[in-house]
C-alpha positions as CSV (number, residue, x, y, z in Angstrom):
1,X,94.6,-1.3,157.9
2,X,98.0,-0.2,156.4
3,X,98.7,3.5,157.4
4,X,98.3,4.5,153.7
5,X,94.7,3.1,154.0
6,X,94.3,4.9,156.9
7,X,95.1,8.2,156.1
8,X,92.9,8.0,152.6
9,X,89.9,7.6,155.1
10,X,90.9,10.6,157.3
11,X,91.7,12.2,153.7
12,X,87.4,11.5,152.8
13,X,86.4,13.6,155.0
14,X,89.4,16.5,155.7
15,X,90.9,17.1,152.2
16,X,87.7,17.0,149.9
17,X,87.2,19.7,152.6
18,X,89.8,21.8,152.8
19,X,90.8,21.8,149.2
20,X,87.4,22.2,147.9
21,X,88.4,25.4,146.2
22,X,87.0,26.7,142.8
23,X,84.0,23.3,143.2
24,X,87.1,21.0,143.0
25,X,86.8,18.9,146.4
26,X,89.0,15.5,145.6
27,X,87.9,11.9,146.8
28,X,90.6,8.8,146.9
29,X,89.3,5.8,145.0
30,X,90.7,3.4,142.3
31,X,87.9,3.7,140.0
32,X,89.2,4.6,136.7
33,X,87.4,7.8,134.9
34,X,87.1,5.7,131.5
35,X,84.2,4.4,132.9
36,X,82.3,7.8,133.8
37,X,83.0,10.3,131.3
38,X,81.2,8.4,128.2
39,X,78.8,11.2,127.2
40,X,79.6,13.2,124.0
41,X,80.0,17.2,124.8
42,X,81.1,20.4,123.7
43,X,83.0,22.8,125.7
44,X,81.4,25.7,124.3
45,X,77.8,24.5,125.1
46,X,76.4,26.2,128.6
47,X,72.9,23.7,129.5
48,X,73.9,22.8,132.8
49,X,72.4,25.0,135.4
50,X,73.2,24.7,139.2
51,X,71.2,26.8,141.4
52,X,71.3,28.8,143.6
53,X,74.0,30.5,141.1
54,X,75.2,32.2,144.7
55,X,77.4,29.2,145.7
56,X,79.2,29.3,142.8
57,X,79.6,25.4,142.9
58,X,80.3,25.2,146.6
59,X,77.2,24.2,148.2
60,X,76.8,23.2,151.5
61,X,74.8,19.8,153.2
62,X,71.6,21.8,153.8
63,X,71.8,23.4,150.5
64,X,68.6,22.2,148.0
65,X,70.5,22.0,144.6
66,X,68.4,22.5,142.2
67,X,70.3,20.9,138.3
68,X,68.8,22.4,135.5
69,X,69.5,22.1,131.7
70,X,68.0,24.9,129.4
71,X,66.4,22.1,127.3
72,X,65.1,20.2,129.8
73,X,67.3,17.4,128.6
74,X,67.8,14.4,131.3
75,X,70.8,14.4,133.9
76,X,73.3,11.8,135.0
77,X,74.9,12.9,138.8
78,X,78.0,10.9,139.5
79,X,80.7,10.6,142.9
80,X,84.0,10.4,142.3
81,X,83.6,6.7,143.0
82,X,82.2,6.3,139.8
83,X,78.7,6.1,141.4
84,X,75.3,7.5,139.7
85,X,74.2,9.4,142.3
86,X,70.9,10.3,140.0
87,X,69.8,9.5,136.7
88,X,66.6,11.2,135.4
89,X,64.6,14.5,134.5
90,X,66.3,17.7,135.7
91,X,66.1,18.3,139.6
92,X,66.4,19.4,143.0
93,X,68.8,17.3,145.4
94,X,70.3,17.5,149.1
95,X,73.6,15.3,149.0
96,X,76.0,14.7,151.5
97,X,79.5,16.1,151.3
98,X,81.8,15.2,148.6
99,X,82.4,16.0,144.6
100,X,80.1,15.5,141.7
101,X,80.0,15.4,138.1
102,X,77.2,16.1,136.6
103,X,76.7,15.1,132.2
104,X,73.5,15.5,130.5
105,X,73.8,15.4,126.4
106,X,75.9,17.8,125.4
107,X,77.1,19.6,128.5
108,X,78.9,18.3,131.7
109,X,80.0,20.4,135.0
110,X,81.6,19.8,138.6
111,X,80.1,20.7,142.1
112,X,81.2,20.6,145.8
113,X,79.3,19.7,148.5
114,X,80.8,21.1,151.7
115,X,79.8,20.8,155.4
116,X,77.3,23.2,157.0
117,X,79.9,24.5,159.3
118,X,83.0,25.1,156.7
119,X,85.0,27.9,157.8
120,X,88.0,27.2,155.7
121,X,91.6,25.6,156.2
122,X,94.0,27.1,158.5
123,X,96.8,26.3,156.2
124,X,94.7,27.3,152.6
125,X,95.2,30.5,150.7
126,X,94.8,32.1,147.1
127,X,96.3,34.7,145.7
128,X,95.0,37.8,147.0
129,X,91.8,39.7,146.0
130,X,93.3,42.5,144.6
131,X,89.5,44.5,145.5
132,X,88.2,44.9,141.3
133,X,86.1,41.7,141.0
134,X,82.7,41.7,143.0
135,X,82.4,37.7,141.7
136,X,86.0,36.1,142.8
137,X,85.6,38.3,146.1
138,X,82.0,36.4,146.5
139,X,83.7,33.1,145.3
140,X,86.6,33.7,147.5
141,X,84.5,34.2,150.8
142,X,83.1,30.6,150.0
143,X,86.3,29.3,150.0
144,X,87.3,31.5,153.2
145,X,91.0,31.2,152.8
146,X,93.5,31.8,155.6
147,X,96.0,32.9,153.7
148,X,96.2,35.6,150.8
149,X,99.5,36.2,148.7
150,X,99.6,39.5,147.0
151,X,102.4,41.5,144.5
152,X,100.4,44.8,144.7
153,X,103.0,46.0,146.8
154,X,106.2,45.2,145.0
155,X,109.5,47.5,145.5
156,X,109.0,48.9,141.7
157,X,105.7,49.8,141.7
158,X,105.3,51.6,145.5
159,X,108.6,53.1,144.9
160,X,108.8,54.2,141.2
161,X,110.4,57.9,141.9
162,X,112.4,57.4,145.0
163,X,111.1,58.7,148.4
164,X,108.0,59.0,146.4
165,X,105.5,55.9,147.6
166,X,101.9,55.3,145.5
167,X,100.2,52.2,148.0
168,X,96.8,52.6,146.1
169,X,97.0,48.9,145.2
170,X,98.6,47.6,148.1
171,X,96.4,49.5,150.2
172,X,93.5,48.1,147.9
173,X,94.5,44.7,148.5
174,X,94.6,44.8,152.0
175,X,91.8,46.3,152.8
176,X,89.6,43.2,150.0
177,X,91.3,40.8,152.5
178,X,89.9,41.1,156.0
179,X,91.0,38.6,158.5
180,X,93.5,36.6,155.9
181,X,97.0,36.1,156.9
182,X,98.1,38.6,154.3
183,X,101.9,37.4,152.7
184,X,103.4,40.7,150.8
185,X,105.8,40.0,148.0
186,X,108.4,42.9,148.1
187,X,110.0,42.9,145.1
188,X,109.9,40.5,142.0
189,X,112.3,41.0,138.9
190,X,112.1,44.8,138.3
191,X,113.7,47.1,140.3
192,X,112.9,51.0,140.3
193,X,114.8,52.7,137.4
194,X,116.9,55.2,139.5
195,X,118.3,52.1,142.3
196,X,121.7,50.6,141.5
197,X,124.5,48.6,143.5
198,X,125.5,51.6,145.9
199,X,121.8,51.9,147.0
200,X,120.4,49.0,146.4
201,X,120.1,47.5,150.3
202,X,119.8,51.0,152.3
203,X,116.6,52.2,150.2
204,X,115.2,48.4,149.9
205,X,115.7,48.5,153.4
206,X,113.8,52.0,153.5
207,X,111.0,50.9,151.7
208,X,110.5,47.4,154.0
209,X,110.0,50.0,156.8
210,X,108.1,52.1,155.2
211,X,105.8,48.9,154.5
212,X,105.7,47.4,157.6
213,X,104.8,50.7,159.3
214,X,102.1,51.1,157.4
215,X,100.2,47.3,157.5
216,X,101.7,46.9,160.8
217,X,98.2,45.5,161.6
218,X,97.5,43.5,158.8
219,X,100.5,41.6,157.5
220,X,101.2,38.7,158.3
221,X,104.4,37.9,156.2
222,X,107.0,40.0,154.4
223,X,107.9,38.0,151.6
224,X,112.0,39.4,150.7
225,X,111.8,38.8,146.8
226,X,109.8,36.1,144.9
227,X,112.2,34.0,143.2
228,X,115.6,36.1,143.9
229,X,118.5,35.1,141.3
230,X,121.4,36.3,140.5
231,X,120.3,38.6,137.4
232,X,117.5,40.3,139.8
233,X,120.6,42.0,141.4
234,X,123.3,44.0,141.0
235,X,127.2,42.4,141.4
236,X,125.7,38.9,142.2
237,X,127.2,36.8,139.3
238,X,128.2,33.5,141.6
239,X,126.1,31.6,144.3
240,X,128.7,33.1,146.7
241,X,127.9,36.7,145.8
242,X,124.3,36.1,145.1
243,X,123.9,33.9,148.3
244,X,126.1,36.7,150.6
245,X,124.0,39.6,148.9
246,X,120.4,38.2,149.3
247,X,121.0,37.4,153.5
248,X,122.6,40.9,153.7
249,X,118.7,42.0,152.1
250,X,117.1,39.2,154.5
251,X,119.4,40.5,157.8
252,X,118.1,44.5,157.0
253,X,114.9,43.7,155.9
254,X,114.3,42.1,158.9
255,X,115.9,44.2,161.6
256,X,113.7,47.1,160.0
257,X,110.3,44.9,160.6
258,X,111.2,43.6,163.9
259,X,111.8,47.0,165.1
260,X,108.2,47.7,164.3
261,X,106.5,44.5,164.7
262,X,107.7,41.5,166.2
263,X,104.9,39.5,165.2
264,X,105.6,39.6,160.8
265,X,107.2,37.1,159.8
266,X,109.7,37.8,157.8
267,X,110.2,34.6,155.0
268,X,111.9,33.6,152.1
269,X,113.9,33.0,149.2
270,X,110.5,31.8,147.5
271,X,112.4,29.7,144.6
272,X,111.1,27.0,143.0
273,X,111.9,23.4,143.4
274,X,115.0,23.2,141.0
275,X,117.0,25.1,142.9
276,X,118.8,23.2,145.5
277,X,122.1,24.0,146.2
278,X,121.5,28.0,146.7
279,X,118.5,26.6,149.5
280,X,121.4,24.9,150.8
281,X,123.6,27.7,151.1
282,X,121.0,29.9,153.0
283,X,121.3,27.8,155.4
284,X,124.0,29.6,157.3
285,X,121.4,32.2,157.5
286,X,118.6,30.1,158.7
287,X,118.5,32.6,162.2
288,X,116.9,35.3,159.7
289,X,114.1,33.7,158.6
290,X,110.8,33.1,160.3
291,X,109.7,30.8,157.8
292,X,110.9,29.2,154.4
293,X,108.7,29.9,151.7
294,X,109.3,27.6,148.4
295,X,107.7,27.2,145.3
296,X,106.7,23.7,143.8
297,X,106.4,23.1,140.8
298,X,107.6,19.5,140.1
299,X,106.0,16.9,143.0
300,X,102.6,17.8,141.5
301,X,104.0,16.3,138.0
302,X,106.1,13.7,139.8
303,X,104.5,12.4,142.6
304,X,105.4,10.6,145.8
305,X,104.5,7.6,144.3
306,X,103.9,7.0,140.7
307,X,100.8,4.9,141.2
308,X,98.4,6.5,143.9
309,X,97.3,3.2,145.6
310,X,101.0,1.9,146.0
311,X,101.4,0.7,149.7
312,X,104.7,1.7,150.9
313,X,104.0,5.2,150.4
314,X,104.1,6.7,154.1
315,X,103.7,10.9,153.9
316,X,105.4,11.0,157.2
317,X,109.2,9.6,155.2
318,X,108.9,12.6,153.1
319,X,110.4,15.2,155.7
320,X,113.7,12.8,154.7
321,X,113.3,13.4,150.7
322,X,112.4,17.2,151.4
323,X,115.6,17.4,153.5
324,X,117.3,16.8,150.2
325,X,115.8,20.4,148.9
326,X,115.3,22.5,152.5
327,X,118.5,21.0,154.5
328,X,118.0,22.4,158.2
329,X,115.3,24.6,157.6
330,X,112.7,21.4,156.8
331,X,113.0,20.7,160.7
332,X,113.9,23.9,162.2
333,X,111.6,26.8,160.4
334,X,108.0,27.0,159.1
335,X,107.5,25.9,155.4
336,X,105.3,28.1,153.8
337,X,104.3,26.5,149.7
338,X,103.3,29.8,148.5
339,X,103.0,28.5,144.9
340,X,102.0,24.9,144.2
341,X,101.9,24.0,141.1
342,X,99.2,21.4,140.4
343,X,99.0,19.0,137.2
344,X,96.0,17.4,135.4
345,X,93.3,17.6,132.9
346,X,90.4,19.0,133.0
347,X,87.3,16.7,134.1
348,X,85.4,18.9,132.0
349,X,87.3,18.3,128.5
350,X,88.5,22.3,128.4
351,X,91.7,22.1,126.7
352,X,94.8,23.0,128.0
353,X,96.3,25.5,124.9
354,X,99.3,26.6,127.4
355,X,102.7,25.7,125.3
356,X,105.3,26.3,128.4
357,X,106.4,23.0,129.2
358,X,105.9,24.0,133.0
359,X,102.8,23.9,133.0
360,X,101.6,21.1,130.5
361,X,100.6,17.6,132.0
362,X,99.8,14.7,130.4
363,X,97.6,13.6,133.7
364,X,94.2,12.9,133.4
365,X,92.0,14.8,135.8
366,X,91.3,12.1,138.1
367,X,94.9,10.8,138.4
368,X,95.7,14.8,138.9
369,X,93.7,14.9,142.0
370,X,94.9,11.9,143.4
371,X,98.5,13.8,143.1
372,X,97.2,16.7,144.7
373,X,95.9,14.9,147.7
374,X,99.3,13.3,148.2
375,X,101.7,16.8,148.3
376,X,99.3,18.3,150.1
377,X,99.7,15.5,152.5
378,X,103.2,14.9,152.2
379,X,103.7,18.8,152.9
380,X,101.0,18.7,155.8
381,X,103.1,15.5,157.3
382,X,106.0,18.6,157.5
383,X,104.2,20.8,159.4
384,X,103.9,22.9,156.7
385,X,101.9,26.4,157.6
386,X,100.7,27.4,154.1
387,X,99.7,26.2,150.8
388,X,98.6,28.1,148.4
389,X,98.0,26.2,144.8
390,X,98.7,28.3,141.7
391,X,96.9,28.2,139.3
């Protein structure tokens, strides 16, 4: 067995597992989703029912599933091996782990079967629950996270009047996220109106203490800007300002946390995967950051491997091709993949009516999946600490 075919089997039973979030839970086969998708449907049409509603598509191994359709119309179950599971009269079934499409005329939908004991993924997280949705917060304790990313405390909205600090959403956020390794974006592209160049590091500095003083308990990451460039500052018009400007933010903001507690990390820049040469460039500064967070939004649309099943595709190579984006810090620092961008249709037919190129795919559902499986693996292979998809 070829380490490729090893690793899909280890990938059966830990990744439909650990990415089983929102009832997607991925399998690796080569059947081809031509041959299970046949029946005719219509998005807007609700029949299927699965119940008990309470799982929200997550059930567990014990779990009686009971699929209903509102006019008693028969059901088709199907694996993600292409498999009918069940063919019949609407029913109650106990299946073993894994993913499943179920189709009846006219409707179709997507469940997870997880194991009885499924306490999350020490490297998963979401985006925050910001604490104003009863149902995500109920979905999201399914899906028991590790770690939550939140912007409810950004630089412009804490610290609109200066000295002045409103941490109703922050403080909100926090306290919907008990036990999650809680990442704090602090600061994004608006500034408060009365900063400019002369004050710009001394009161972002301020407000990074007054932060960390007051989640000193519950952060686990200070986040320095999502997505710094050079027109989210003042004076940086060059990669040598910008770069020079943004460690000088890194090497306060950090000696302001420390100082309070040793234990946040204090990460970033948080770019996206085209940017390479300004990653580079931090890398003089690599002694200021606990971890390197980074956004990725192109391996999910060009994979590893451009057929899934290809056989000289070995996750563990890939700390060499990510070298090419992180330099030193893909050996040296925690990665944290705070945003993942992940491509693909959806398996049930919902069209994608997003025009940004960015986030368009031509990827069918399936073959999405089967991309999904392989960053996550390729970035796991890195010893990457987080992943958090966005979607």
């Amino acid at each position: 067995m070829n380490v490729f075919r090893a690793l899909r089997a280890v990938l059966r039973v830990v990744v439909c597992l650990c990415l089983g979030i929102a009832g997607v839970c991925f399998a690796a086969t080569d059947w081809s989703p031509a041959t299970l998708l046949t029946q005719p449907f219509n998005t807007n049409v609700s029949k299927i029912q699965l119940i008990p509603g309470s799982r929200w598509g997550l059930f567990r191994e014990s779990d009686s599933i009971s699929i209903q359709t509102t006019d008693n119309s028969a059901i088709q179950v199907f694996d993600l091996d292409g498999n009918s599971v069940y063919s019949g009269a609407p029913t109650t079934l106990t299946l073993p782990r894994g993913h499943y499409i179920v189709e009846c005329n006219g409707d179709r939908n997507q469940f997870a079967v997880l194991p009885n004991d499924y306490n999350g993924a020490s490297f998963l997280g979401t985006e925050a629950d910001n604490g104003g949705d009863s149902a995500f917060t109920t979905r999201l304790a399914l899906i028991n996270p590790s770690w939550a990313r939140t912007g409810q405390g950004q630089w412009a909205t804490v610290e609109a009047q200066q000295g002045v600090f409103n941490w109703t959403a922050m403080d909100q956020a926090v306290a919907a996220n008990p036990g999650r390794k809680i990442i704090a974006i602090a600061g994004d592209v608006a500034v408060p109106p009365w900063v400019n160049a002369t004050n710009f590091v001394a009161d972002y500095t301020q407000f990074i203490q007054a932060m960390a003083n007051r989640y000193s308990n519950q952060l686990a990451a200070i986040e320095v800007w999502n997505e710094p460039w050079y027109n989210k500052f003042p004076n940086t018009t060059n990669q040598d300002t910008f770069v020079a400007f943004y460690l000088q933010l890194v090497a306060q903001a950090r000696q302001a946390v420390k100082a309070i507690n040793p234990s946040i990390q204090v990460i970033g820049p948080a770019w996206t995967s085209f940017v390479r040469n300004e990653s580079l460039a931090m890398t003089n500064g690599i002694a200021l950051f606990d971890g390197w967070s980074w956004h990725d939004y192109s391996h999910g649309y060009h994979a590893p491997d451009q057929d899934y099943d290809a056989p000289d595709w070995i996750p563990m190579l890939e700390t060499d091709r990510l070298g090419y984006y992180f330099g030193d810090f893909v050996t040296q620092k925690p990665l944290l993949v705070d945003e993942l961008g992940l491509y693909g249709q959806s398996a049930l037919g919902i069209a994608n009516t997003t025009t940004d190129p960015l986030y368009r795919s031509n990827l069918d559902w399936y073959r999405g999946m089967c991309r999904t499986i392989k960053t996550v693996i390729m970035y796991r292979a890195c010893g990457v600490e987080a992943i958090i998809p966005h979607v």
